[in-house]
C-alpha positions as CSV (number, residue, x, y, z in Angstrom):
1,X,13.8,-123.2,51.3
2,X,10.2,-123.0,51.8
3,X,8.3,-119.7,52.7
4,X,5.8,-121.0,55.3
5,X,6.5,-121.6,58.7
6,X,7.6,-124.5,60.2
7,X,6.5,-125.9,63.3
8,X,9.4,-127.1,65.6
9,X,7.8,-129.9,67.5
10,X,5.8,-131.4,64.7
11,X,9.5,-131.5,62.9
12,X,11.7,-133.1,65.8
13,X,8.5,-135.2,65.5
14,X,9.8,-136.4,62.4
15,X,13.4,-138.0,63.0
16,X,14.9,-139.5,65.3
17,X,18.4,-139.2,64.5
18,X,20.8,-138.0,67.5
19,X,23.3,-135.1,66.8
20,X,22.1,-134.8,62.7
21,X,21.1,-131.5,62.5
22,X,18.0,-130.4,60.2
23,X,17.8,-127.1,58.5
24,X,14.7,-125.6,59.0
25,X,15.5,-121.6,57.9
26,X,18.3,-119.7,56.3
27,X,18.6,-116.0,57.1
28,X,20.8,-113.9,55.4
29,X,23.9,-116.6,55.3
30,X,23.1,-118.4,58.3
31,X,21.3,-121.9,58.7
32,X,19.0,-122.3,61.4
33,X,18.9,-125.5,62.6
34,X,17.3,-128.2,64.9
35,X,18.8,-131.2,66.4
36,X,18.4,-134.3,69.1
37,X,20.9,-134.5,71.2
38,X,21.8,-137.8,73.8
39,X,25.4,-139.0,75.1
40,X,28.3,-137.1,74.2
41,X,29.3,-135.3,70.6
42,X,33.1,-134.7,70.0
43,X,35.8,-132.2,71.1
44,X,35.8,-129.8,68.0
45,X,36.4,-126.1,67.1
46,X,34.9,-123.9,64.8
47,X,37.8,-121.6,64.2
48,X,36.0,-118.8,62.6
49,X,32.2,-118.7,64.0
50,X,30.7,-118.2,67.3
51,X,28.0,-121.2,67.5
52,X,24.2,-120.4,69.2
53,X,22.8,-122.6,71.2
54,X,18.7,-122.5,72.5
55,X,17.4,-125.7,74.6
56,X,13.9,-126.5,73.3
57,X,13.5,-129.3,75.9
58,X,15.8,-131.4,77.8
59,X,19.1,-130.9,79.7
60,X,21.5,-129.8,77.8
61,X,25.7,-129.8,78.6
62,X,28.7,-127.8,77.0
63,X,32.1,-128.6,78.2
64,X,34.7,-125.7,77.3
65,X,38.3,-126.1,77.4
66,X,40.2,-122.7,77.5
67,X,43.7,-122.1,75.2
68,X,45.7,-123.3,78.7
69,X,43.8,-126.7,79.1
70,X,41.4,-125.9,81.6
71,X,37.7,-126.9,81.3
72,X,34.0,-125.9,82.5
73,X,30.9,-127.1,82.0
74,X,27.7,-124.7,81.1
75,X,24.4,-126.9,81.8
76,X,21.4,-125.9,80.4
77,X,17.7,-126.4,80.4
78,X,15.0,-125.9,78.6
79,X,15.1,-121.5,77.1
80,X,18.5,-121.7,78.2
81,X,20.5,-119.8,75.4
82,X,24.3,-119.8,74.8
83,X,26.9,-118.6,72.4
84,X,29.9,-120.6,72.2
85,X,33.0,-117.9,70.9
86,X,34.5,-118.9,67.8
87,X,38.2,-120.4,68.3
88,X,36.7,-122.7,71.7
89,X,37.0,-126.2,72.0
90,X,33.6,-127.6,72.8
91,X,32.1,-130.8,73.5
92,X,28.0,-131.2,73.8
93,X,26.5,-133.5,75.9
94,X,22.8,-134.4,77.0
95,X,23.0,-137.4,78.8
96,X,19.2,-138.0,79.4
97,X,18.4,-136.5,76.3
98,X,17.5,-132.9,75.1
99,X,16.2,-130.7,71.8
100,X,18.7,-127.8,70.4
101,X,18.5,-125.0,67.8
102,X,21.1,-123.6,66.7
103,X,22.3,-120.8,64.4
104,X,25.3,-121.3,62.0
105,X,26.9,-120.0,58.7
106,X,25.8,-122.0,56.4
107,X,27.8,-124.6,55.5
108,X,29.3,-125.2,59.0
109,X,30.2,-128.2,60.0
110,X,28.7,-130.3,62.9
111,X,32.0,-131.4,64.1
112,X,34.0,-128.3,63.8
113,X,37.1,-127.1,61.6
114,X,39.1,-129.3,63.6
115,X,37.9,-132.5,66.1
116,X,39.4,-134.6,68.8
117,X,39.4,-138.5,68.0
118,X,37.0,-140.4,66.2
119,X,33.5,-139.4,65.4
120,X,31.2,-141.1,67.6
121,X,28.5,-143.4,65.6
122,X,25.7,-141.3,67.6
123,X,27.2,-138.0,65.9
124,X,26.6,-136.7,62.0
125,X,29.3,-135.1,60.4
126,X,26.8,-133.0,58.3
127,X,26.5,-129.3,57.5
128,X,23.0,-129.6,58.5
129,X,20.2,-132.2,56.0
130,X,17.2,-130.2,53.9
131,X,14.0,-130.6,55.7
132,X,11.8,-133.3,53.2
């Protein structure tokens, strides 16, 4: 991973890909990375990680369902931060659109330890693609 600093606009800039997150720093083992988001991802769970979400532009959606069934929605907007707790069903959405960073482990998957149905074509099962 390079030393200099990377510019976050210039890089969403870059691709246009929906839900195919780009690694643009590691820290310690984490991966920061930055994503487009539009329509809905999948129902998944990382069993093991909490997941950090920060809205660089856009609208952005959670939908959690708790251990009984139950679901709510978090909706945020741009410099809205939030932390999904490991072990919670979640399913992103951005219906108009929106820009996300997230922080990771490294190696985590996009759709989770465990997902509900098929992947969506607008979603990349990826741990995250190298910045070129």
């Amino acid at each position: 991973m390079d030393t200099k600093p990377v510019n976050l606009t210039e890089t969403l800039a870059t691709f246009d890909d929906i839900y195919s997150p780009r690694i643009v720093a590691r820290m310690n083992d984490y991966d920061v990375k930055i994503a487009h988001a539009a329509g809905d991802h999948v129902w998944h769970v990382h069993d093991d990680t909490d997941e950090f979400f920060l809205v660089l532009d856009g609208r952005f959606s959670i939908a959690l369902r708790a251990a009984d069934g139950t679901e709510r929605t978090v909706e945020l907007r741009r410099g809205d931060t939030f932390v999904v707790p490991k072990g919670t069903e979640h399913k992103p959405s951005a219906p108009e659109g929106a820009s996300i960073l997230m922080f990771e482990p490294s190696g985590t998957l996009s759709t989770g330890d465990r997902h509900e149905g098929e992947i969506p074509e607008n979603v990349d099962g990826t741990t995250g693609h190298e910045l070129t």
